[in-house]
N, CA and C atoms as a LAMMPS dump frame, in Angstrom:
ITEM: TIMESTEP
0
ITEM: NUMBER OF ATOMS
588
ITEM: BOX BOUNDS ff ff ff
-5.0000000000000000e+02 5.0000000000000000e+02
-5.0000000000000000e+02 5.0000000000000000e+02
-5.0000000000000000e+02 5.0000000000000000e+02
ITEM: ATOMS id mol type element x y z
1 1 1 N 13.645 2.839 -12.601
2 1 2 C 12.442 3.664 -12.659
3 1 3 C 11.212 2.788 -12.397
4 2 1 N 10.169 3.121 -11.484
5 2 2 C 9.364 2.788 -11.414
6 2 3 C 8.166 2.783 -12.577
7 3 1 N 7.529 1.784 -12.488
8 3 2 C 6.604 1.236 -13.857
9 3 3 C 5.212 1.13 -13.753
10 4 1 N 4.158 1.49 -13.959
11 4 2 C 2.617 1.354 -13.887
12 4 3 C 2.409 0.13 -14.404
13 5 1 N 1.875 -0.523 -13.816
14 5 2 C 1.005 -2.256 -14.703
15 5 3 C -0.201 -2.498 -14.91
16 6 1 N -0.464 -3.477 -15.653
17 6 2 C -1.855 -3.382 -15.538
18 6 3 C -2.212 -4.659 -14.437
19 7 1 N -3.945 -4.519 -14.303
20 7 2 C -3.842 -5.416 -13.447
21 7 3 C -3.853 -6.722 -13.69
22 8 1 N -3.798 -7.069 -14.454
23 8 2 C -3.677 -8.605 -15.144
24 8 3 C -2.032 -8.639 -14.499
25 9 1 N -1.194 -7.912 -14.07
26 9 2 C 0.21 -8.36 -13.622
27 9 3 C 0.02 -8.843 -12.359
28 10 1 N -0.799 -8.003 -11.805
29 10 2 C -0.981 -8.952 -10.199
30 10 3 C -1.969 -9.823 -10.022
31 11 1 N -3.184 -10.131 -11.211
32 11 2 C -3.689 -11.24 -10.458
33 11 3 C -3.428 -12.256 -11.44
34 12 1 N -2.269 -11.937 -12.337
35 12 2 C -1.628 -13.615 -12.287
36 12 3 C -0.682 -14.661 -11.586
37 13 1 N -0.39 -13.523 -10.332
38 13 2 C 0.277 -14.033 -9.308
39 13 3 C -0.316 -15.067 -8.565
40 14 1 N 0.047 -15.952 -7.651
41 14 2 C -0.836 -16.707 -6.698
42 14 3 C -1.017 -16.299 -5.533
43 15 1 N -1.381 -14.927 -5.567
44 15 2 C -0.867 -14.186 -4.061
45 15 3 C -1.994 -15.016 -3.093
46 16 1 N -1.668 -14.816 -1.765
47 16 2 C -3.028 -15.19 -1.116
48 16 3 C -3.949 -14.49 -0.436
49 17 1 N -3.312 -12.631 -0.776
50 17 2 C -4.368 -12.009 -0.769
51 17 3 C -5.915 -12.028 -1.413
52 18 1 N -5.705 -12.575 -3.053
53 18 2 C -6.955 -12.758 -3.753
54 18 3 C -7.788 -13.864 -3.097
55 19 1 N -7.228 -14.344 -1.755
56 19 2 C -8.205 -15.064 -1.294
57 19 3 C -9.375 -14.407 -0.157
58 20 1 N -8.706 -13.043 0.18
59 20 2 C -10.156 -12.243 1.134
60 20 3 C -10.3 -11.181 0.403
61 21 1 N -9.954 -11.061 -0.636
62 21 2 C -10.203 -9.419 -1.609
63 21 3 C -11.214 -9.685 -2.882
64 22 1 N -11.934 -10.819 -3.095
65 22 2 C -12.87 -10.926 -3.768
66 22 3 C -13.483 -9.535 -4.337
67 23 1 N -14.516 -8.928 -3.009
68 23 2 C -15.074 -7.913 -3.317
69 23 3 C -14.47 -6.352 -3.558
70 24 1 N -12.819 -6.538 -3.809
71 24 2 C -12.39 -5.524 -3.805
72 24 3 C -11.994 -4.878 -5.604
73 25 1 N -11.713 -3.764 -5.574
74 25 2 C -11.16 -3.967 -6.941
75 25 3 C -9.37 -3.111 -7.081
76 26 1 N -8.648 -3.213 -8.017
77 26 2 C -7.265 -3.006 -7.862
78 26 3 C -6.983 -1.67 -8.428
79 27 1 N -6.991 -0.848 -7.957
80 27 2 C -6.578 0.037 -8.476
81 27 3 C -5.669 0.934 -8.909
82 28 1 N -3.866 0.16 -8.061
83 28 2 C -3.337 0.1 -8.989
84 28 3 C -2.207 -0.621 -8.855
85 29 1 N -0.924 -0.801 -9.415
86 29 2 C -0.522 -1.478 -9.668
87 29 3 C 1.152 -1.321 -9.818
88 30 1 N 1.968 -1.01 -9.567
89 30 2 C 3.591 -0.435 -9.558
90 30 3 C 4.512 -1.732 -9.216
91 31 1 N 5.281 -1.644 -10.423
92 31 2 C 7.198 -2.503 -10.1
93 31 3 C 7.818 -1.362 -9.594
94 32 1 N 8.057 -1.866 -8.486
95 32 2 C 9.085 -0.544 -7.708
96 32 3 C 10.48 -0.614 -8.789
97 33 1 N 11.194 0.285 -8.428
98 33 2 C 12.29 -0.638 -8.629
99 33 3 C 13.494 -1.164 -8.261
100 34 1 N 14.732 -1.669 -8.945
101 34 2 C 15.647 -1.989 -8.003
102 34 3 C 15.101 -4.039 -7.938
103 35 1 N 16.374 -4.551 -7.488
104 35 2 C 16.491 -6.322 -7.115
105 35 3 C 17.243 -6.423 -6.309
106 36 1 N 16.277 -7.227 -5.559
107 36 2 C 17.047 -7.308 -4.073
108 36 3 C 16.889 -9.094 -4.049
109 37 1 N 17.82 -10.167 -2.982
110 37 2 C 17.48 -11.573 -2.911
111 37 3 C 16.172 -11.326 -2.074
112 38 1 N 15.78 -12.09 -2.334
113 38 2 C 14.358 -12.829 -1.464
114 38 3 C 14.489 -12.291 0.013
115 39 1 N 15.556 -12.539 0.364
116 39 2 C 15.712 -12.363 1.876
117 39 3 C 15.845 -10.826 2.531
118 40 1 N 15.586 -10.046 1.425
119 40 2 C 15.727 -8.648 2.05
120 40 3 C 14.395 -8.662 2
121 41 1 N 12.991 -9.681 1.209
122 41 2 C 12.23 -9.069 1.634
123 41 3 C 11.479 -7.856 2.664
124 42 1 N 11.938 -8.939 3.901
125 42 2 C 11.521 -8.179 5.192
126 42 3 C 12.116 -6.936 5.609
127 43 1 N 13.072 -6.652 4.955
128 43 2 C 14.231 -5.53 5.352
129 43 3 C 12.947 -4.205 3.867
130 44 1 N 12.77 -4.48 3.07
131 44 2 C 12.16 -3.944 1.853
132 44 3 C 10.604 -3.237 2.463
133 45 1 N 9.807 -4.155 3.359
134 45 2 C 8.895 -4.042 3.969
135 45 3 C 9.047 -2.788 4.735
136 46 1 N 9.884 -3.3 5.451
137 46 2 C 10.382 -2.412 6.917
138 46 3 C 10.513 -1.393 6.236
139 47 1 N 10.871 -0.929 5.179
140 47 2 C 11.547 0.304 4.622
141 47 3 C 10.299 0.967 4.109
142 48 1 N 9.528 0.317 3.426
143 48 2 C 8.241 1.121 2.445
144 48 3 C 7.323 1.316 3.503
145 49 1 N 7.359 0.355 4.941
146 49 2 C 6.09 0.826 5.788
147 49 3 C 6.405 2.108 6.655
148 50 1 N 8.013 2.432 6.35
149 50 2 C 8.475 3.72 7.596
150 50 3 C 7.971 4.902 6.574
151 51 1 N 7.534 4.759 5.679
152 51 2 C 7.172 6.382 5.28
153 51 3 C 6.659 6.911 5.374
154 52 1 N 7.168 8.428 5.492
155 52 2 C 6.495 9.758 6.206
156 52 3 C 6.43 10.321 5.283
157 53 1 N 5.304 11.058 5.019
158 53 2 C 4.799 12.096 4.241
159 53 3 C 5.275 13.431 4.457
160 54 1 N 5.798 13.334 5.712
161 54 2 C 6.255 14.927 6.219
162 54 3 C 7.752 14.562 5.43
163 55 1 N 8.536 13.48 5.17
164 55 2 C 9.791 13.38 4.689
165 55 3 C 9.557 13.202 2.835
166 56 1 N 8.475 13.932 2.231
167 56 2 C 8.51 13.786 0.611
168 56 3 C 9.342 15.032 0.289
169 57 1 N 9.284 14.804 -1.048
170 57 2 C 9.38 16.418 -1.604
171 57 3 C 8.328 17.237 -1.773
172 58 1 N 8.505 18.336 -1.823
173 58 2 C 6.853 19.633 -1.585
174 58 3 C 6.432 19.476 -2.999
175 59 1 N 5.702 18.867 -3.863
176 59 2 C 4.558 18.772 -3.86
177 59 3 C 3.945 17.42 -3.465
178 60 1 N 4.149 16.395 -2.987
179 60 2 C 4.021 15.299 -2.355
180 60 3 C 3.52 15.334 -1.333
181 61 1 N 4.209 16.249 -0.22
182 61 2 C 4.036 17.056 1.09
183 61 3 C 2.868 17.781 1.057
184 62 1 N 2.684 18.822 -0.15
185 62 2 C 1.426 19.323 -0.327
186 62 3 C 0.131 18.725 -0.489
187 63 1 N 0.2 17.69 -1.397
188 63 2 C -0.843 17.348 -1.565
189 63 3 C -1.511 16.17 -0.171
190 64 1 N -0.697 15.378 0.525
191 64 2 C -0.589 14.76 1.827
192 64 3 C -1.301 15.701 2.646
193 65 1 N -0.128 16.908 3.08
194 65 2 C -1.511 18.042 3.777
195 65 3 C -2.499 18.006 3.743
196 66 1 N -3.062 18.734 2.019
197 66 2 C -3.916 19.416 1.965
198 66 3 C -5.369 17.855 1.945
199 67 1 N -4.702 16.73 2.129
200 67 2 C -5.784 15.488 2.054
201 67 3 C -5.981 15.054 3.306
202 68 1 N -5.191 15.713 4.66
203 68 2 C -5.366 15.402 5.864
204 68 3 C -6.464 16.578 6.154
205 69 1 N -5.86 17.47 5.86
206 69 2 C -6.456 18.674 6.38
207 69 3 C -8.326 18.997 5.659
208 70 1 N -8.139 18.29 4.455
209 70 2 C -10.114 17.994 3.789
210 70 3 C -10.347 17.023 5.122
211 71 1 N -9.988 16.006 5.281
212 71 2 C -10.414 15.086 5.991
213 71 3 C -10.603 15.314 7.447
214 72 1 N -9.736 16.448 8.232
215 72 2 C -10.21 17.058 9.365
216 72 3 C -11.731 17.504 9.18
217 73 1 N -11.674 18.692 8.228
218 73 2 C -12.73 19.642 8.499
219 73 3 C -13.884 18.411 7.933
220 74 1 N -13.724 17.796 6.46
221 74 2 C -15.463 17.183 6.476
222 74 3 C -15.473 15.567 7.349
223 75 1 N -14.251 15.677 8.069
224 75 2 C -14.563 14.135 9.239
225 75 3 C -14.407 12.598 8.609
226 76 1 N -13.723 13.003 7.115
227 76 2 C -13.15 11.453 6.477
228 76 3 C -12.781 10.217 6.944
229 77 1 N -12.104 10.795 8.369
230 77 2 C -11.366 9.763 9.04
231 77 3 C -11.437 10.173 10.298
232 78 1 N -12.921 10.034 10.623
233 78 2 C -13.072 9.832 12.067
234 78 3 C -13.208 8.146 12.734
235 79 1 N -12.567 7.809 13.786
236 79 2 C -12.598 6.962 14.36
237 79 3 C -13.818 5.863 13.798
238 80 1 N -15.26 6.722 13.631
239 80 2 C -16.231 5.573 13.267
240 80 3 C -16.13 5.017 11.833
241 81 1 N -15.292 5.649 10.93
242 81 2 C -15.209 5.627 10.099
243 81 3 C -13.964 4.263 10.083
244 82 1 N -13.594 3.925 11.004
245 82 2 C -12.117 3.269 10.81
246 82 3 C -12.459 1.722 10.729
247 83 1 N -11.308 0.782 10.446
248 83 2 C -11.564 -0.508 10.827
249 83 3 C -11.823 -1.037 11.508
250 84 1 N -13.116 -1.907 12.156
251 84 2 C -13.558 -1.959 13.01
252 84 3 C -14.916 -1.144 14.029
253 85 1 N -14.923 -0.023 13.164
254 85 2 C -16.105 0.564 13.118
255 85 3 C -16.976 0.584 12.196
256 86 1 N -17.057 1.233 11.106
257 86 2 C -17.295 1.016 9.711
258 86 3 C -17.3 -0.339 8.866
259 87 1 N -16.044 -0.551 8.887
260 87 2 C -15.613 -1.773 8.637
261 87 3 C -15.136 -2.906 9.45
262 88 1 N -15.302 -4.143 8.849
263 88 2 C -14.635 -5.048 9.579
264 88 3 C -13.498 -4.881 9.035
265 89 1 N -12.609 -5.654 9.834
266 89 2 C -10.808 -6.347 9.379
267 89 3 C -10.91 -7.272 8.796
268 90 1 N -10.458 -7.003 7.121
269 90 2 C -10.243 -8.755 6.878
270 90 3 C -9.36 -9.782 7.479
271 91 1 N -8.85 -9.317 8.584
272 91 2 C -8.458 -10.45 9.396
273 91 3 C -9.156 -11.478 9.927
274 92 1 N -10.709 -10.576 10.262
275 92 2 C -11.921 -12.065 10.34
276 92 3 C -11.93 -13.322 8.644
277 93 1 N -11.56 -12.735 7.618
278 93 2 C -11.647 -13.583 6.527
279 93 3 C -10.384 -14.345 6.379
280 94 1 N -9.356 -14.11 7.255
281 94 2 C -7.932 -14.819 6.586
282 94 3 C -7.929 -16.093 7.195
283 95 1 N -7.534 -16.907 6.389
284 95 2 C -7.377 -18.262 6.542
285 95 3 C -6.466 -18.498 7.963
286 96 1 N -6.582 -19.534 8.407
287 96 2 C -6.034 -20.12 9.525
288 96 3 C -4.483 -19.594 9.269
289 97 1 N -3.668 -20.094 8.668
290 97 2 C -1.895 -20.08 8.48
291 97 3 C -2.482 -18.42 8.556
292 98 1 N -2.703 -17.734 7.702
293 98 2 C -2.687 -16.426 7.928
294 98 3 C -2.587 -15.269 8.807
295 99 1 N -3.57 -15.927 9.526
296 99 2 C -3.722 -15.47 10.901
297 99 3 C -2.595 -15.31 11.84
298 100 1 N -2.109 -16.724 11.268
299 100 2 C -0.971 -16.789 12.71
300 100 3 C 0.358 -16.103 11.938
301 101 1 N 0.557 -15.612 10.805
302 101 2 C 1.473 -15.668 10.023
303 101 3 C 1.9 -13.868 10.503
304 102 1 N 1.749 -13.464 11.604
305 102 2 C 1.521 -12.116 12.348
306 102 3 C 2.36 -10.939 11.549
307 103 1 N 2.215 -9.826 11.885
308 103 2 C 3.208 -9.215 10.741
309 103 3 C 3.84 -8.254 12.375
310 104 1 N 5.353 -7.795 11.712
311 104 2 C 5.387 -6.984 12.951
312 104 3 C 4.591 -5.623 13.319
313 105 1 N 4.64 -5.748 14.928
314 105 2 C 4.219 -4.721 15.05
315 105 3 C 4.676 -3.445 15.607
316 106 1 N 6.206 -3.26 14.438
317 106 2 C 6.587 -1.891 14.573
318 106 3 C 6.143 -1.043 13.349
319 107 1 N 5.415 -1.437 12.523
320 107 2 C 4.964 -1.388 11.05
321 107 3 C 4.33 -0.068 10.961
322 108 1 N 4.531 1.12 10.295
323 108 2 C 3.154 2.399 9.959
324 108 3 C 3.976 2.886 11.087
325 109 1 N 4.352 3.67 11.963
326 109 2 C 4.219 4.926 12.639
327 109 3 C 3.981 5.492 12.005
328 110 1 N 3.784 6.015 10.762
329 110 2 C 3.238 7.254 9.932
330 110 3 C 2.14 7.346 9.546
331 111 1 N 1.864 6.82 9.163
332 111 2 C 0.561 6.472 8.558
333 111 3 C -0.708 5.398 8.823
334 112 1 N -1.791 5.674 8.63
335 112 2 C -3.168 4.913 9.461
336 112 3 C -2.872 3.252 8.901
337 113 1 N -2.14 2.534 8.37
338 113 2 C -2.678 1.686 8.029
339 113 3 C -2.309 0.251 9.441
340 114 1 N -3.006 -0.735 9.466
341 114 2 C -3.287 -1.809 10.245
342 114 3 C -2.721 -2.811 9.896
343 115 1 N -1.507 -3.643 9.835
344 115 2 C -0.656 -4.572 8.829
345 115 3 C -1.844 -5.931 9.116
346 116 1 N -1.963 -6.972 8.166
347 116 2 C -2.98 -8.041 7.957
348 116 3 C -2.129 -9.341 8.355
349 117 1 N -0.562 -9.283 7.378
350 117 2 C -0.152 -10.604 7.251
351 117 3 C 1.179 -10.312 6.685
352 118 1 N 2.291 -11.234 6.764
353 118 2 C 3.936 -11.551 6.706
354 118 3 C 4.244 -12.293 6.426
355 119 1 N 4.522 -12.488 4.779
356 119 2 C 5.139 -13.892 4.354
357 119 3 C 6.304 -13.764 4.208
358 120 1 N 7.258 -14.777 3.408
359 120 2 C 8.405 -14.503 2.945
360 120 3 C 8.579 -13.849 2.104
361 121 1 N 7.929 -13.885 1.034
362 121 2 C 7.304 -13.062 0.2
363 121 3 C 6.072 -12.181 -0.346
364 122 1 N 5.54 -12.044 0.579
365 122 2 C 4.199 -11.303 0.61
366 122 3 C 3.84 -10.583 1.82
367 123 1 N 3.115 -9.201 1.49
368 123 2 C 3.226 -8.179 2.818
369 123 3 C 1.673 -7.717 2.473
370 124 1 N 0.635 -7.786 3.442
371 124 2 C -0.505 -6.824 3.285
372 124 3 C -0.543 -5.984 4.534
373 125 1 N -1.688 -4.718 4.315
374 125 2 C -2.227 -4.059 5.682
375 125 3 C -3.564 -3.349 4.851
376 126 1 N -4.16 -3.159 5.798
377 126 2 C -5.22 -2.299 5.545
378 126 3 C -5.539 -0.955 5.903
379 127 1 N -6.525 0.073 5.5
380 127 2 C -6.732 0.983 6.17
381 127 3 C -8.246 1.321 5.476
382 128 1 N -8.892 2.108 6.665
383 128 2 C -10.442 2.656 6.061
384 128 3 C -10.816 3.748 6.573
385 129 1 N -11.665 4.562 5.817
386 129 2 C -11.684 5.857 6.432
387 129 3 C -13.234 6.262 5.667
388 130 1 N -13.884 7.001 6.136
389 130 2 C -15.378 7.368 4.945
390 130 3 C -15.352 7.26 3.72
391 131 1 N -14.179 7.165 3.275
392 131 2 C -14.329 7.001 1.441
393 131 3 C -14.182 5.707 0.941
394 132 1 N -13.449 4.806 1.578
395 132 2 C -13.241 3.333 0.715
396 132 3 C -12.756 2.446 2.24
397 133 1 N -12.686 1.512 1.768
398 133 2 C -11.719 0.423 2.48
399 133 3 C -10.477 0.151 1.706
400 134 1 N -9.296 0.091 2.177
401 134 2 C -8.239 -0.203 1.081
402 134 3 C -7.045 -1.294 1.868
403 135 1 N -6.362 -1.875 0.528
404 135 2 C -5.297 -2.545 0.904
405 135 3 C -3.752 -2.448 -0.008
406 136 1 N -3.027 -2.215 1.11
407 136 2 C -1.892 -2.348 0.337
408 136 3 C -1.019 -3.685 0.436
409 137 1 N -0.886 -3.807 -0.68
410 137 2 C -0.231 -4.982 -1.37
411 137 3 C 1.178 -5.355 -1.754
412 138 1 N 2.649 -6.085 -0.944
413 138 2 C 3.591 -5.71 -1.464
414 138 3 C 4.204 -7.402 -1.78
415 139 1 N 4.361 -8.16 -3.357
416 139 2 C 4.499 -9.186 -3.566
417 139 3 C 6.067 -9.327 -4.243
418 140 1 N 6.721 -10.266 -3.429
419 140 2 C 8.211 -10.445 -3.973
420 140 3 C 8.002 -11.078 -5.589
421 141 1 N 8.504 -10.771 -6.846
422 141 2 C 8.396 -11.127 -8.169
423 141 3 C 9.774 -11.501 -8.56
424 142 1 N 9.687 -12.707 -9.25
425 142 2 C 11.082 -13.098 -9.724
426 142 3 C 11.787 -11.828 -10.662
427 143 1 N 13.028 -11.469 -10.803
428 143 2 C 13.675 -10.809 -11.346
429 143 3 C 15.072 -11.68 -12.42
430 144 1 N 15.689 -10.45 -12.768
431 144 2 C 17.435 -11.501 -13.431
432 144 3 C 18.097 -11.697 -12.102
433 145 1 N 18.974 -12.939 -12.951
434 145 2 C 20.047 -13.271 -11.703
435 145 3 C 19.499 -13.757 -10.556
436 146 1 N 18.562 -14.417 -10.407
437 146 2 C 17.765 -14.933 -9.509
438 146 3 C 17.598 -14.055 -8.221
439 147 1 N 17.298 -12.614 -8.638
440 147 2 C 16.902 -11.229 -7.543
441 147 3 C 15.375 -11.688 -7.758
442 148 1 N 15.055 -10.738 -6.385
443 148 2 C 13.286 -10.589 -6.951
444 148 3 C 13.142 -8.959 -6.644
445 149 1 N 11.984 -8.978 -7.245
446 149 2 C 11.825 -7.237 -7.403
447 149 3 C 10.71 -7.383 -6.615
448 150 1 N 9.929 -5.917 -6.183
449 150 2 C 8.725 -5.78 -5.353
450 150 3 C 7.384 -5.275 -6.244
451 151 1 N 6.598 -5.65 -5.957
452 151 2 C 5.142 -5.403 -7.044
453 151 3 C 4.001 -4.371 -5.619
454 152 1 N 3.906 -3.811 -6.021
455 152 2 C 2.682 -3.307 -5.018
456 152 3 C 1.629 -2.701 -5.697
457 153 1 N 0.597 -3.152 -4.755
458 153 2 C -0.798 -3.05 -5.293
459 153 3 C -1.898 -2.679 -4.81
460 154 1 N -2.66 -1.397 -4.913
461 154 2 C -3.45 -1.203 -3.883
462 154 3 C -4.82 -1.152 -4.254
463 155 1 N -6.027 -1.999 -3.101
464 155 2 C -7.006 -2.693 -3.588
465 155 3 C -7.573 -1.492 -3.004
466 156 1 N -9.404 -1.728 -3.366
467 156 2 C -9.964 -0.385 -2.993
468 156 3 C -11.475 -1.361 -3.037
469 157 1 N -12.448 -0.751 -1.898
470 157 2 C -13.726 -1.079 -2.178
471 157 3 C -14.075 0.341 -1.619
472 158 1 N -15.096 0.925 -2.269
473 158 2 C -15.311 2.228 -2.476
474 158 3 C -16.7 1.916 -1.223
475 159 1 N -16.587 3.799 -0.602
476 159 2 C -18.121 3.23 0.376
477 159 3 C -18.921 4.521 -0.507
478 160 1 N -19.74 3.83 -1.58
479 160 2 C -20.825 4.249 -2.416
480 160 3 C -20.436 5.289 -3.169
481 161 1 N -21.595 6.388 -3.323
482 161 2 C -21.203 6.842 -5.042
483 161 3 C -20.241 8.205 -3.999
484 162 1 N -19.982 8.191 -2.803
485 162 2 C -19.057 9.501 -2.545
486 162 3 C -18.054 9.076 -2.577
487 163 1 N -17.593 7.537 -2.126
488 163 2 C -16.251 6.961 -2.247
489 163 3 C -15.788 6.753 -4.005
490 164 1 N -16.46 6.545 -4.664
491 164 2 C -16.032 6.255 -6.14
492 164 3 C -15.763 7.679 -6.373
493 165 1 N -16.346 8.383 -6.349
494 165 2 C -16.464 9.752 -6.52
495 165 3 C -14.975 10.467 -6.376
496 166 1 N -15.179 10.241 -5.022
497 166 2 C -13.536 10.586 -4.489
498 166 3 C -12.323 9.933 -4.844
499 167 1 N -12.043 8.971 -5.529
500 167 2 C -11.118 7.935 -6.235
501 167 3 C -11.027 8.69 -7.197
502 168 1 N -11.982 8.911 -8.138
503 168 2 C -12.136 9.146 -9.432
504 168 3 C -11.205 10.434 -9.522
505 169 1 N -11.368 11.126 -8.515
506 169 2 C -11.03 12.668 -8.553
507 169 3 C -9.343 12.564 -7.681
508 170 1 N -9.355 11.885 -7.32
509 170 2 C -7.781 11.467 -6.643
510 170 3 C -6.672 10.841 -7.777
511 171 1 N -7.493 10.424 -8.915
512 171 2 C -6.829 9.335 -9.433
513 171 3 C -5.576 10.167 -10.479
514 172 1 N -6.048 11.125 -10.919
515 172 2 C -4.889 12.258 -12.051
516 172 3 C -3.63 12.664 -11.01
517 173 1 N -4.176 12.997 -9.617
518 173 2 C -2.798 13.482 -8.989
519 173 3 C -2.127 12.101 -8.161
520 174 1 N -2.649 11.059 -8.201
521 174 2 C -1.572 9.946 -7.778
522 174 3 C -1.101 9.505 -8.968
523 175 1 N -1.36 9.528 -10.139
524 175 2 C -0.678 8.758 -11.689
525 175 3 C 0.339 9.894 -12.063
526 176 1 N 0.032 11.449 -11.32
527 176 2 C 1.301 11.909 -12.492
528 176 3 C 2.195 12.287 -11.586
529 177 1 N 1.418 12.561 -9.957
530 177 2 C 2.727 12.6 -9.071
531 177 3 C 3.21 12.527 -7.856
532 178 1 N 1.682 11.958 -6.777
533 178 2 C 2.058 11.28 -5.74
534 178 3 C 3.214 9.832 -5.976
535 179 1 N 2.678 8.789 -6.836
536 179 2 C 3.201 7.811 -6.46
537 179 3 C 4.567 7.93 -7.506
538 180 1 N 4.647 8.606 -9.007
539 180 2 C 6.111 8.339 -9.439
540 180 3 C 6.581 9.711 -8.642
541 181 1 N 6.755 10.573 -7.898
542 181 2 C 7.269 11.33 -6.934
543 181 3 C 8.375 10.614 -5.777
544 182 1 N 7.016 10.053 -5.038
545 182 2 C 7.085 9.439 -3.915
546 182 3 C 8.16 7.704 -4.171
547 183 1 N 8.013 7.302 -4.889
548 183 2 C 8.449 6.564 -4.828
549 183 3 C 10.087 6.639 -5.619
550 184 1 N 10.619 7.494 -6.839
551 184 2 C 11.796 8.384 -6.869
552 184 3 C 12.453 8.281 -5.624
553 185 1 N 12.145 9.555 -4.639
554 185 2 C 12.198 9.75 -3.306
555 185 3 C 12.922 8.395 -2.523
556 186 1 N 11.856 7.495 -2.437
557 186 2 C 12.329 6.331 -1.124
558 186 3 C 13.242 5.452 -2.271
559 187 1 N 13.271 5.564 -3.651
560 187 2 C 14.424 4.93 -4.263
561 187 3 C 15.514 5.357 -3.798
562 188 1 N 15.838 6.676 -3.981
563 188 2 C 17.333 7.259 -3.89
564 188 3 C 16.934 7.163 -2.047
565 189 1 N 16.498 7.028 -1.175
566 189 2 C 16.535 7.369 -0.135
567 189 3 C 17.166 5.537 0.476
568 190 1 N 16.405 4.392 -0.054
569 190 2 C 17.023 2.965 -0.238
570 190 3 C 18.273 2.853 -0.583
571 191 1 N 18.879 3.654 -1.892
572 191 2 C 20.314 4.014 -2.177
573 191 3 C 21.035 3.986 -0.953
574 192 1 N 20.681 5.068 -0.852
575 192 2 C 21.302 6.026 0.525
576 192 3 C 21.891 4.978 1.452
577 193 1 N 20.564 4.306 1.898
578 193 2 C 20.972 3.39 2.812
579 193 3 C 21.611 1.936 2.807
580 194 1 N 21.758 1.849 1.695
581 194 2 C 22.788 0.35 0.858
582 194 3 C 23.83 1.016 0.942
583 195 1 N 24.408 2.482 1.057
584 195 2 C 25.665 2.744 0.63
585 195 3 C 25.708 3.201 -0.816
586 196 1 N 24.848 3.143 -1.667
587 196 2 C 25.199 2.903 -3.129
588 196 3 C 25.453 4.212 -3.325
């Protein structure tokens, strides 16, 4: 079962995201679950970045809709609004190794986000749209039996009092059932695909 943390769990890590996310803040914080070796990292990645919203269960699905479909009509996520318009990429802030440390780029068909960086153990990307700038965060954590488990974490810098605004009011339906929903879901759906 997946677990809520606080954020003192991820920034006692040495990730090297906290090195361009200064101005960001964390908002939240999940042990997926399940232990996998180190080396499925990348296989773990590959798996959490293929998700489709059109493949949840309906109310997951619903609420995905009905947050594309606000964002059509009041223009949330119009192009100027995106990275690189609005915002820069913290890819201008990542350190040299970083840079080159490329992530693939079969990453997101589903979803807007822009991958940053590819460690052995560490996965970022970004995405921005009129309400915030955000990052998702996925850090390999020691586990038993010398497994590691996955930590993900998603950072947020709000664009002013409509972006806080809009967090604030997002925040009851991702704690009780976008993310333990959604992530249920790609557990048994990971099953699936181990065979288990």
């Amino acid at each position: 079962m997946s677990l809520r943390l606080p954020e003192s769990e991820f920034r006692k890590h040495p990730w090297r995201i906290h090195e361009v996310t200064q101005d960001f803040d964390v908002e939240d914080v999940w042990q997926l679950p399940g232990a996998e070796p180190l080396s499925s990292f990348p296989q773990v990645v590959e798996f959490l970045a293929s998700y489709d919203p059109a493949d949840s269960p309906q109310p997951v699905r619903f609420l995905w809709a009905a947050r594309w479909k606000l964002g059509e009509w009041f223009g949330w996520d119009d192009d100027s609004d995106s990275i690189g318009a609005r915002v820069s990429s913290l890819r201008e802030r990542l350190p040299e190794d970083l840079r080159a440390a490329s992530p693939r780029s079969n990453l997101f068909s589903d979803l807007p986000f822009d991958p940053l960086y590819e460690l052995a153990d560490e996965f970022a990307a970004e995405i921005a749209n009129k309400t915030m700038h955000g990052v998702l965060h996925l850090g390999a954590v020691p586990a038993e039996g010398g497994l590691t488990s996955v930590q993900m974490t998603v950072l947020v810098k709000t664009n002013g009092l409509f972006g806080r605004a809009y967090m604030a009011a997002i925040k009851p339906f991702r704690y009780a059932i976008v993310y333990p929903v959604m992530i249920r879901s790609m557990t048994k759906r990971w099953a699936l695909r181990r065979g288990e």
